[in-house]
N, C-alpha and C positions, 0 to 999 in steps of 0.2 A: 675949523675942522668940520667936513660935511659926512655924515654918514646916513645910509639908507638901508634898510634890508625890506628884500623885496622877493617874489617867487622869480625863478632864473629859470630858463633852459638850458645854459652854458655849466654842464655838467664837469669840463676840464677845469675849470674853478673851483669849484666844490672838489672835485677830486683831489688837487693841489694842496689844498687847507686840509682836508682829511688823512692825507698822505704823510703833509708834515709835521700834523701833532698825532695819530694814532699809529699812524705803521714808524714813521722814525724817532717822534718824540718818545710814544708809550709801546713801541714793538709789539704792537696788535699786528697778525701775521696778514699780510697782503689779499690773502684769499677769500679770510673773515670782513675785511672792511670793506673791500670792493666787491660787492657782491652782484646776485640777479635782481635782487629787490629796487636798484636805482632806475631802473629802467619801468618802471609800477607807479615809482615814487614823486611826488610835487616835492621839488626844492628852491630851498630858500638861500639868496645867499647878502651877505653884510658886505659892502663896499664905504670906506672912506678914503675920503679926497682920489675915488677913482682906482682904488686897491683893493680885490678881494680881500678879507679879513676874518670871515665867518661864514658858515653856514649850518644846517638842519635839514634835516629832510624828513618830510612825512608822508609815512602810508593809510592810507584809508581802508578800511574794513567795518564797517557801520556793524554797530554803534561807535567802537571805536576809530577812535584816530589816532596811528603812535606816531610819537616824536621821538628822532632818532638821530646818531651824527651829528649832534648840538657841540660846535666846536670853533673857539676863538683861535685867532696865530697868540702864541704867547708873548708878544708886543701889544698885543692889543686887549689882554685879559687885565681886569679889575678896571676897566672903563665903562662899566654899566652896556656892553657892546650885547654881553648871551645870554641878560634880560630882555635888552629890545629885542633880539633872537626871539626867544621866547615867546613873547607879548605877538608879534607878529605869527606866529605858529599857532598861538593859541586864536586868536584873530579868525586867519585862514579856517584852521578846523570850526570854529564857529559860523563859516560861511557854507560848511560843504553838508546837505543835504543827509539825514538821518547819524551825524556824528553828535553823541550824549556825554562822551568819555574821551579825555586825553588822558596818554598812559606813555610812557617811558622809563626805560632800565641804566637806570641812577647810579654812577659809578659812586661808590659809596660815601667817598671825598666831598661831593658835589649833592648829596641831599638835604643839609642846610639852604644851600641853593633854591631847589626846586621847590624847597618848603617855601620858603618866602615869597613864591608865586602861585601859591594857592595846591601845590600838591602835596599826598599824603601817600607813606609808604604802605606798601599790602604785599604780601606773602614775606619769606623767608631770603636772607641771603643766598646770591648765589657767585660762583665765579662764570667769566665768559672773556677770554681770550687770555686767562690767566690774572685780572682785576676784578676784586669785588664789587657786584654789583645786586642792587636790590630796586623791583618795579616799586613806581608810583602812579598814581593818578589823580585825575582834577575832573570834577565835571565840569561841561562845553556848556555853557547857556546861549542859544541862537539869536542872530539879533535880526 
């Protein structure tokens, strides 16, 4: 089993994988998920044995850098696939130029997750698209 996650330009991919676990799986409304921002945005996406399976996308705003759209097909979740997501994200943002801060809005389920890669939740709950979600963050050390 070969998997890669890499930055992509093939956006109908990532929209594919976005499409089928947030607008059909979690009915996050079409307008909210695909938004103007993809077109801003460096994305990433997770291919095994030749299969999109994942993607992220990040926007840059120095110092920060969010990570956003962090999303496996659920065939492929609890394979260690949206930590290597992750790790590659966090990667990239440590390569781009005045980014100090990784930051991300942690659907509430999924912040055990992002703990275990080094992020810390800060401010309050909030809802967004009708899922509780609370930001975190990780400082970027450059290499």
């Amino acid at each position: 089993m070969s998997v890669s996650v890499a930055l992509t330009d093939v956006l109908a991919s990532c929209h594919a994988i976005r499409r089928a676990v947030f607008i059909d799986e979690q009915r996050v409304p079409e307008a909210i998920e695909l938004d103007e921002q993809d077109t801003a945005a460096l994305h990433l996406l997770a291919v095994q044995d030749g299969v999109p399976v994942g993607t992220a996308r990040l926007l840059l705003k120095a110092p920060v850098g969010k990570i956003g759209r962090v999303v496996v097909l659920a065939s492929h979740r609890g394979t260690g696939l949206g930590q290597a997501l992750m790790r590659v994200a966090l990667e990239v943002l440590a390569q781009q130029p005045g980014i100090t801060t990784a930051r991300l809005g942690a659907q509430t389920h999924a912040i055990g997750f992002y703990q275990r890669l080094g992020f810390h939740a800060v401010g309050d709950e909030y809802s967004e698209a009708g899922i509780p979600h609370r930001d975190m963050e990780c400082p970027i050390f450059s290499e």
